[in-house]
C-alpha positions in Angstrom: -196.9 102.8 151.8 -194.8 101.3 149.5 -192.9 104.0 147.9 -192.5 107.4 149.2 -194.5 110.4 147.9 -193.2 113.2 145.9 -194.3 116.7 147.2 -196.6 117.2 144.3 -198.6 114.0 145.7 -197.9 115.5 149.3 -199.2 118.5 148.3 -202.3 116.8 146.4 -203.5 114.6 149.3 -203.2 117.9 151.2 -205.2 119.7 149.1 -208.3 116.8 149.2 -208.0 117.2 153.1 -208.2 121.2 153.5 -210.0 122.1 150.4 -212.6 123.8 152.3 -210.5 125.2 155.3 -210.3 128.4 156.1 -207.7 128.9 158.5 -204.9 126.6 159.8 -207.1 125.0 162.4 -209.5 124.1 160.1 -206.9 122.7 157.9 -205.3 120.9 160.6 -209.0 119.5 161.6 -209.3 118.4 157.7 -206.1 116.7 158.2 -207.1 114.6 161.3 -210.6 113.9 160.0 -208.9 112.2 156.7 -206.0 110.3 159.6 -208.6 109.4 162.0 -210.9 107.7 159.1 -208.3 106.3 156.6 -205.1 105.0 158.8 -205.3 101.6 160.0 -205.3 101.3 163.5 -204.0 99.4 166.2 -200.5 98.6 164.6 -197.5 98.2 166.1 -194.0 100.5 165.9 -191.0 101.3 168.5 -190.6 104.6 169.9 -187.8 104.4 172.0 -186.7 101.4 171.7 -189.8 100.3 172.9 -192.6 98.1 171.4 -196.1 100.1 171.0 -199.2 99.6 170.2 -201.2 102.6 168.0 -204.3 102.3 169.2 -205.8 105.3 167.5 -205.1 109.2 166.7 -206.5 112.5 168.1 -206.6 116.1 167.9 -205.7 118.0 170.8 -207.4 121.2 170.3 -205.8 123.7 168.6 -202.3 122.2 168.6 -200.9 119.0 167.0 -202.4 115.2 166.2 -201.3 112.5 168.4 -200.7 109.1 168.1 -202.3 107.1 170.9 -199.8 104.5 172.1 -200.4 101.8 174.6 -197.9 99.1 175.9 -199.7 96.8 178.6 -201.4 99.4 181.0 -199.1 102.4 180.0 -200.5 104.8 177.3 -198.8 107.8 176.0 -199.9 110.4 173.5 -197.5 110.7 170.6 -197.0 113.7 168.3 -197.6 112.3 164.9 -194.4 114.1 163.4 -192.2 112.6 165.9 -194.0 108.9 165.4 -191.9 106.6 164.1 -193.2 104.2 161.4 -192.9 100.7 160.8 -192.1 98.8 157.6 -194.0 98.2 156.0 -196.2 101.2 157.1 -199.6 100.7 157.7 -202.4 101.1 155.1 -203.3 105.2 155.2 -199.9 106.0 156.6 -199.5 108.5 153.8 -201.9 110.9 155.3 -199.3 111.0 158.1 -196.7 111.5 155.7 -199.3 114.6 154.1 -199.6 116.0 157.7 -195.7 116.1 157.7 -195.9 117.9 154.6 -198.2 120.6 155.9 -196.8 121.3 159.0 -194.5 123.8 160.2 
């Protein structure tokens, strides 16, 4: 992501993702479906302090997406709103950015 979004574009990019969800779980599964397809995964970021490799993102039922980090044999599910980016951000990270947008 090179620049960041305005909410209008937030708001737009959420609206493509939940346009036929009914309820908030069906807008958060709308959310992860358009993460888990379009952000490019592995990359690498710190959380921490700490070097980390995103291997991928999932939905825990009902509740929040996570990032999937790994870091030699350790792996560690991330909320995605606490993830910290790197820079330059990798390609679909504005989806994260959308899901930030949407949630609580």
């Amino acid at each position: 992501m090179d620049r960041q979004l305005s909410d209008a574009e937030l708001g737009e990019l959420v609206e493509q993702a939940t346009v036929d969800a009914h309820d908030d779980e069906e807008q958060l599964t709308g959310l992860y479906t358009m993460l888990a397809e379009r952000l490019a995964v592995p990359f690498k970021t710190v959380v921490l302090g700490v070097e980390v490799i995103v291997k991928k993102v999932d939905l825990l039922p009902g509740s929040q997406i996570v990032a999937v980090c790994t870091r030699g044999r350790h792996r560690q599910a991330i909320g995605v709103l606490d993830l910290p980016l790197p820079d330059p951000a990798p390609e679909g990270a504005e989806w994260i950015e959308a899901y930030r947008h949407w949630a609580p």
